[in-house]
C-alpha positions in Angstrom: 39.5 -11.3 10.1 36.5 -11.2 8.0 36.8 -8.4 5.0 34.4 -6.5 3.2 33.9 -8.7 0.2 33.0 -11.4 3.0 30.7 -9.6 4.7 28.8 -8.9 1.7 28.5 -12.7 0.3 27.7 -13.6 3.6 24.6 -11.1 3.5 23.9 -11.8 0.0 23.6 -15.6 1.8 20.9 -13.7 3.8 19.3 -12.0 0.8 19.0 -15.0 -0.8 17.6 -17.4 1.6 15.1 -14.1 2.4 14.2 -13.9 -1.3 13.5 -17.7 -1.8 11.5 -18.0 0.9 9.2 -14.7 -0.2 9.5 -16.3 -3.4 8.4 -20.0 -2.2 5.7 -18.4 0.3 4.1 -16.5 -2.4 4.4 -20.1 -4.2 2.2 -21.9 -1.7 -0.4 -19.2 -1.3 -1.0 -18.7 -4.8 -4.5 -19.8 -5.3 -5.6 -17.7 -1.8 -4.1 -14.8 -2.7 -6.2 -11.8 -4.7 -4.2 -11.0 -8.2 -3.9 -7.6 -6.9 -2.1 -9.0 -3.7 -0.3 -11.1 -6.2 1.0 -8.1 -8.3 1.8 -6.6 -5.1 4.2 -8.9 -4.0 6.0 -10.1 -7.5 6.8 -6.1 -7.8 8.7 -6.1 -4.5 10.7 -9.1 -5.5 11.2 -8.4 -9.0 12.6 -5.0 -7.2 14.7 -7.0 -4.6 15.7 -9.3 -7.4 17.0 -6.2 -9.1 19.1 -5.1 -6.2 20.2 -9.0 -5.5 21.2 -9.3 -9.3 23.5 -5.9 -8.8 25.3 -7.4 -5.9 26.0 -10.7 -7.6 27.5 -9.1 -10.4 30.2 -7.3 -8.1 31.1 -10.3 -6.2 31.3 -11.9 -9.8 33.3 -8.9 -11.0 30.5 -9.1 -14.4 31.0 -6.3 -16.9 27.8 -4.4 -17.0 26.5 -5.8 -20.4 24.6 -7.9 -22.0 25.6 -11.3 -22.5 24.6 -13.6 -25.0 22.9 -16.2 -23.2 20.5 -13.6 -22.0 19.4 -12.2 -25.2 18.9 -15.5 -26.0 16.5 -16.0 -22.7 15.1 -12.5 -23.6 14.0 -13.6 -27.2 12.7 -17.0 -25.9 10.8 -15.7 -23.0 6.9 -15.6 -23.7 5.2 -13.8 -21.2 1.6 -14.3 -20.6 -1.5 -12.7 -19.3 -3.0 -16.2 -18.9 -2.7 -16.2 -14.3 -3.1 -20.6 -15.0 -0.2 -19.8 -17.2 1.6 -17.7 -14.5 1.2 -19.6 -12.1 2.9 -22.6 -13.7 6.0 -20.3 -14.9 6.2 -19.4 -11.8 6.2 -22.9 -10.1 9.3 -23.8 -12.5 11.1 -21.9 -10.4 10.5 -23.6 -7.3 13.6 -24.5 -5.5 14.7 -25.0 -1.9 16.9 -22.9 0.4 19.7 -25.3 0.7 19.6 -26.1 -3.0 20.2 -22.6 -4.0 22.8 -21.8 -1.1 24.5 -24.7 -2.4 24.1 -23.4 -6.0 25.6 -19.6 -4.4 28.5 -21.3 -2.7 29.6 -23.9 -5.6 28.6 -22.0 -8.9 27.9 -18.6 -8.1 27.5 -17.6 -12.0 24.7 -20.5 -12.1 23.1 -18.4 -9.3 23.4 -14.7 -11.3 21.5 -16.8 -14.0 19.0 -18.2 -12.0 17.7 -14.9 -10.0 18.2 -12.5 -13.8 15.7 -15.7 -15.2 13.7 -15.2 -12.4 13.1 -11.1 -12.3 12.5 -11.6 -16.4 10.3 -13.8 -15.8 8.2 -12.3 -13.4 8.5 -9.2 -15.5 7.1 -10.8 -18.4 4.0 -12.0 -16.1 2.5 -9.0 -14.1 -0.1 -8.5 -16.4 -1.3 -11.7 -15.4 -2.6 -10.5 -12.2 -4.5 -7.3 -12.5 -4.3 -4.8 -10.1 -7.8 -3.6 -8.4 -8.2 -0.3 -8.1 -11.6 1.4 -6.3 -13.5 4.1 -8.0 -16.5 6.0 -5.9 -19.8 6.5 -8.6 -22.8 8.3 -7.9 -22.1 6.8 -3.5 -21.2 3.7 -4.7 -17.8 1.9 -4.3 -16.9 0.0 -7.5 -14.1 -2.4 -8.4 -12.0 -1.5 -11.3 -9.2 -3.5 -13.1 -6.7 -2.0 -15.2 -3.7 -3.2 -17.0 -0.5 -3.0 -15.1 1.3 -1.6 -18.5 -1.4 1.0 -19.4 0.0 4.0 -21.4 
């Protein structure tokens, strides 16, 4: 008889393999894909990362805090707006389904790590890949790029 807490590692199993392979498509289509397409698709994984990261930390039974190693991560982390940049923080997280269901099933917390250094990551990125936004001026369509973060 399969219980609850089963059922939900074996769909965080599906999450997962979902998630890296988004993540490893976006990956290989990187230099063919507009920044705005770009931005597009980092904010619905950094989203689904979110949710993932939530899950993990009930199967993990993780207090809701702050732990050290991620301040650390937090206060090491260098964002860029530099997309060459980007790109190539990105890329460092390049791994393969099987590695990471391995990683899930033998060292779950390794996991929680990898996916929270993943969403900060891609957090601390966006502004490398504007997004385009069209403006209508005097019957003419125009191309405008903003900063993600504008206030």
């Amino acid at each position: 008889m399969v219980n609850n807490l089963d059922k939900l590692e074996i769909n965080l199993e599906e999450d997962i393999n979902n998630y890296i392979n988004k993540f490893n498509d976006l990956l290989d289509n990187l230099s063919s894909l507009s920044s705005s397409k770009i931005n597009d698709i980092l904010w619905k994984l950094r989203a689904d990362l979110e949710l993932l990261i939530i899950e993990l930390k009930f199967v993990l039974e993780k207090e809701n805090k702050t732990e050290r190693w991620q301040s650390l991560f937090k206060e090491e982390l260098k964002g860029t707006s530099s997309k060459q940049k980007a790109m190539k923080m990105l890329e460092s997280y390049r791994k393969g389904n099987q590695e990471i269901q391995t990683i899930f099933k033998k060292k779950p917390e390794q996991s929680f790590r990898y996916f929270w250094k993943l969403k900060e990551t891609i957090s601390s990125i966006l502004s490398a890949f504007a997004v385009e936004k069209i403006e209508w001026s005097n019957g003419e369509m125009k191309k405008v790029s903003e900063d993600v973060f504008e206030i």
